[in-house]
Each structure stands twice: as C-alpha cells, then as structure tokens.
C-alpha positions in Angstrom: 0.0 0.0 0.0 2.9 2.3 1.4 3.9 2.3 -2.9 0.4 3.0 -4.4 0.9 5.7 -1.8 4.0 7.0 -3.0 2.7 7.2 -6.8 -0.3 8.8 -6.2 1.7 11.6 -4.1 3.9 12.1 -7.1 0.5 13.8 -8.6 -1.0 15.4 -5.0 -0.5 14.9 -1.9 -3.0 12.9 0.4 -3.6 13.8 4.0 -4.3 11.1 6.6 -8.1 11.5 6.6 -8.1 11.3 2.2 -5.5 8.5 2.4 -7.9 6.6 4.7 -11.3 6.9 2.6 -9.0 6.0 -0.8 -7.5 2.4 1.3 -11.3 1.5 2.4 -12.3 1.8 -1.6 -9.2 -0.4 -2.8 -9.5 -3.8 -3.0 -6.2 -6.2 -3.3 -6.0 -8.5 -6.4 -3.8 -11.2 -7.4 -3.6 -12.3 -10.8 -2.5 -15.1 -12.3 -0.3 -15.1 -15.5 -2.7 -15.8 -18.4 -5.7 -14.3 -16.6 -7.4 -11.8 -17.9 -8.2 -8.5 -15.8 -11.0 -7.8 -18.8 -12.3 -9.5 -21.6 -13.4 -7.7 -24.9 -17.3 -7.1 -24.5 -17.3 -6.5 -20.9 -17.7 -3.2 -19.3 -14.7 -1.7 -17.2 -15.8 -0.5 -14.1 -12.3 -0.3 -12.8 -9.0 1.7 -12.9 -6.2 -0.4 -11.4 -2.5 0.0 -9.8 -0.2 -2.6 -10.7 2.0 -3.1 -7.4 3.2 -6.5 -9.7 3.0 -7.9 -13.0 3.3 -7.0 -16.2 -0.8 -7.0 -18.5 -0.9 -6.5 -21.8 -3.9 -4.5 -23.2 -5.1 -6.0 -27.3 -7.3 -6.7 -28.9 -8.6 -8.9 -32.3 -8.1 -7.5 -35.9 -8.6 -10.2 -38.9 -8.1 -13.0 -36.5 -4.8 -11.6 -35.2 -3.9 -9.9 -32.2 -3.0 -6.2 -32.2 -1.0 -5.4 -28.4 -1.3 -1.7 -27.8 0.1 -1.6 -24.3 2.2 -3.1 -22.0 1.7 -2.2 -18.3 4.0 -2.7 -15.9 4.5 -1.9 -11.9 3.9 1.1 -10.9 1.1 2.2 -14.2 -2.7 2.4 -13.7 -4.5 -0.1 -16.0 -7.6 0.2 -17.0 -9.9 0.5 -20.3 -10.3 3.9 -20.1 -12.9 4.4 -22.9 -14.9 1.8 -21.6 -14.9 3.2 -18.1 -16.0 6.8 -19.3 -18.5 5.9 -21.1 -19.8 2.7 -20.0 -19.7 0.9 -23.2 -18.4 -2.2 -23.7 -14.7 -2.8 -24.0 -13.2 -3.6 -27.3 -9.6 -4.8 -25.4 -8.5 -7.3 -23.6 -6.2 -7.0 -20.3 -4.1 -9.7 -19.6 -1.5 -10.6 -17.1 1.7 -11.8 -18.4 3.1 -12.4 -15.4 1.9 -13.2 -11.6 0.6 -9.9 -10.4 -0.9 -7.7 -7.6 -3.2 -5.2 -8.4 -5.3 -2.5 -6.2 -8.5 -1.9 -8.1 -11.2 1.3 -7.3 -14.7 1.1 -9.2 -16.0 3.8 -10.5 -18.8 4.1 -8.2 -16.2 4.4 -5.1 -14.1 6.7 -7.1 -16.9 9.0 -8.0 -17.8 8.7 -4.0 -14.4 9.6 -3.0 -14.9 13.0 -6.1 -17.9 13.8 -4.0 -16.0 13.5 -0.5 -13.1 15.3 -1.5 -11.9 18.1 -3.7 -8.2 16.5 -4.0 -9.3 13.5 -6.0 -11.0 15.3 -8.6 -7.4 17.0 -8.8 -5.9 13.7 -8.8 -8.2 12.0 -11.2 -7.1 14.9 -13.4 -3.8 14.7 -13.3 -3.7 11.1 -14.1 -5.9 11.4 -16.7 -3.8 14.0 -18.7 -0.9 11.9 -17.5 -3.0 9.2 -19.3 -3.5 11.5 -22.5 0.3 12.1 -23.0 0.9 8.8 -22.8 -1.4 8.2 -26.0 -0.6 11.2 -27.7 3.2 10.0 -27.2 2.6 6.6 -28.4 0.4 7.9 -31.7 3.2 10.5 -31.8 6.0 7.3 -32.4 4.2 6.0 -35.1 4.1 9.0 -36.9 7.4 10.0 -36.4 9.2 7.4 -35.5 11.0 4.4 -37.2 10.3 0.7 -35.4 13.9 0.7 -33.9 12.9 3.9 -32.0 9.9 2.5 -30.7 11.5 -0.5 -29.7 14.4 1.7 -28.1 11.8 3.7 -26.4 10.4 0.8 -25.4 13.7 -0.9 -23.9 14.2 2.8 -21.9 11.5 2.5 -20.2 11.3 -1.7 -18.5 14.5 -3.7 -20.1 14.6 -5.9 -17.4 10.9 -6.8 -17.8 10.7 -7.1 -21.8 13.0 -10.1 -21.7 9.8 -11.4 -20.1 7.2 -10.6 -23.2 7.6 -12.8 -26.0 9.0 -11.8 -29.3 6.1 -11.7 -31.4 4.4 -9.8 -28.8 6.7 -7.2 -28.9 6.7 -6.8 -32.5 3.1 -6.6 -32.3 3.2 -3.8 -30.3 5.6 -2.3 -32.5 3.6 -2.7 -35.2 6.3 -5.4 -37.1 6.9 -8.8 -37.7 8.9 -10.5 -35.7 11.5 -11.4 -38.4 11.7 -7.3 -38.5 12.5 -7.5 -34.5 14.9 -10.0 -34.6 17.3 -7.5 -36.9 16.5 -4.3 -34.4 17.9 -6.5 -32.2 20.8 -8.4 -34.1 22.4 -4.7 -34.6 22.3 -3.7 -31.0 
C-alpha cells in the first residue's frame, strides 16, 4: 500500500483522513499469469494499480492480435474508454506475469470526487498523465521508425521485456517479428 501511496503523491498529496477513505475503496487482487483482468465485450468498471505484473492490453483484428500496451509496476491499467463511457470494452487486459493489483470502481471513485476536492485533482492529473501517454505513443508512429519505438520501449522496463515474447513485442511495435529480430541483431 505504502507504494500506491507513494505514486499517487507524485500527482498530489493525500492527507491522513483522504489517504484513509482512498485504502477502504481499494480492493487487493492477485492475478494469475494468463488471466485476464477484462475480456473484450465487458464493461470496465475499474482503474487499477499494478503493485506486480506485467498485462498486456489487445485486442482482435482479422483474427490476429494487435497489443497496444504493456503495463507494468507502478502504471494504472484500465480501459479507459470503456470506463468513461460505460460501453463495452473492445480490449483485452491480460497478465503476463503473476501480479498484484489494487483496483477502485468507478462508483467508489466517484464517491471519493464527492468526498473530497483532492481526488478530482488527482483523477485529473492522471488522466492527462494518461493522455500524454497516447498522444506520445500515436506521436512514435508517426514519427518514429520501429527501432525507436523499440528503443523507447527498452528505456523505459529492459529488465521486464526479456519477459514478453518476441512476437508480442513486435506486435506492439507494429512489425513482424522477423523485423524484430534485426533491431535487435544490430544492438
């Protein structure tokens, strides 16, 4: 908890009293690798912490799958669209490793907007924390060639991609993973 803590005071500081009401609407998950945190068609009700793990967010496109995201410890996960606007989920979140996750529904979370002025700051913050994050990634494959996405990528988790599969990765990156293997054979 004493991490989740930590993150969320990067964005705001939490007093006792805001840092209690936020604990009493988490709820501690563990997730199995394989396991999916939400399948396609389902509504997400939830934003989550990842204290452990690594999820993968994709989804189907002419029978293959198209990864979007990798989370790792320390990133909210969540279907974001869905959770706004209630409609079902066209993604997939699953864990590719054994995780730990704190999840908050949206009914607590609007509660705790109610309750106290600070997390509507907060929910803010993470949210255009959230945007950059898009905008960057939309951003690399405009302007960006695969090797920079895939160095980008190595910046920000090495240690933790030598647990995602190749063709994973290249997915991600928008490749094959014949196209991946020679990124990496010139490193």
């Amino acid at each position: 908890m004493e991490a989740l803590r930590k993150h969320f005071e990067k964005f705001i500081t939490l007093s006792e009293n805001e840092w209690q009401d936020l604990q009493v609407c988490l709820t501690k998950e563990t997730i199995k690798k394989k396991n999916l945190l939400l399948k396609e068609n389902e509504r997400c009700d939830f934003i989550a912490f990842i204290h452990e793990g690594i999820f993968r967010f994709y989804s189907f496109n002419d029978d293959a799958e198209r990864i979007t995201a990798f989370f790792f410890s320390g990133d909210f996960v969540s279907n974001y669209r869905s959770f706004l606007t209630g409609k079902p989920s066209e993604h997939n979140i699953e864990a590719l490793a054994d995780g730990v996750i704190y999840k908050i529904k949206l009914e607590q979370l609007k509660q705790l907007y109610d309750k106290h002025q600070t997390f509507e700051r907060l929910g803010r913050l993470i949210a255009e924390n959230l945007y950059l994050t898009v905008a960057d990634r939309l951003d690399s494959f405009m302007f960006q060639t695969p090797a920079d996405r895939y160095n980008e990528l190595v910046k920000r988790n090495s240690k933790l991609l030598l647990e995602i599969p190749q063709y994973m990765l290249a997915s991600y990156l928008g490749i094959t993973p014949e196209t991946l293997s020679r990124i990496r054979a010139r490193k």
